[in-house]
N, C-alpha and C positions, 0 to 999 in steps of 0.2 A: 391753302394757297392765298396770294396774298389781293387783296383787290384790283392790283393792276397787271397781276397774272389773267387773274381770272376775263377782266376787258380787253386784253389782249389776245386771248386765247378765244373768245367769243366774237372779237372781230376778223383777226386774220387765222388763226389756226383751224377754225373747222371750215372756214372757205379753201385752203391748203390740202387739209386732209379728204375732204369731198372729190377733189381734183385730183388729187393721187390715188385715191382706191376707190371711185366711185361711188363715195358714199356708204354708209351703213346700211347695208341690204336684208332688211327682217324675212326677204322670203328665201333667202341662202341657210340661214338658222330655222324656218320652217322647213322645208325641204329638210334639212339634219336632222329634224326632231322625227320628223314622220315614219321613219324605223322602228323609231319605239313605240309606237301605237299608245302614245298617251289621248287624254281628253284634252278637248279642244282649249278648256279655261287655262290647263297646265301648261300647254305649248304658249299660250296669252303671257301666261307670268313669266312663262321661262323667258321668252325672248324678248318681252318687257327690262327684265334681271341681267340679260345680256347688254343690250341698248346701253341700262345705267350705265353698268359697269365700265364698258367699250366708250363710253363718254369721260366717264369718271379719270379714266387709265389715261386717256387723251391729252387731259387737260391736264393729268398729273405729270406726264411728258415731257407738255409745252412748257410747263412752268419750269421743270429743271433745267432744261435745254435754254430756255430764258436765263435764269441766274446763271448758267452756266457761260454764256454771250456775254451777259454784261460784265460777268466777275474776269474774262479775258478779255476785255476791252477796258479795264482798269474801272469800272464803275462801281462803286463797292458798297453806293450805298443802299439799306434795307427798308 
């Protein structure tokens, strides 16, 4: 992603996405995990490894959804 994805998406996109789904909620992923009677460290990492991810996907989103804007509003450049 390219640097002005990336400031873009740190400015308005996770204020956006906070306001549409409430934010990332680690006790909705604990809650899930606690079926499986894992250790406390595991259900740490997993919803640690979630968080990234759920972040990572986000911002890979915004970004396309961005070139996708500019490139139909004629702005073509990279």
């Amino acid at each position: 992603m390219t640097d002005i994805y990336q400031k873009l998406f740190s400015t308005y996109g996770t204020t956006v996405l906070g306001e549409a789904e409430g934010g990332f909620r680690d006790w909705d992923i604990y809650a899930r995990l606690e079926p499986l009677r894992l250790e406390r460290r595991t259900e740490d990492v997993l919803a640690d490894l979630f968080c990234e991810y759920y972040h990572r996907w986000s911002a890979d989103a915004f970004a396309l959804g961005g070139h996708l804007g500019f490139t139909l509003i004629g702005d073509i450049s990279r």
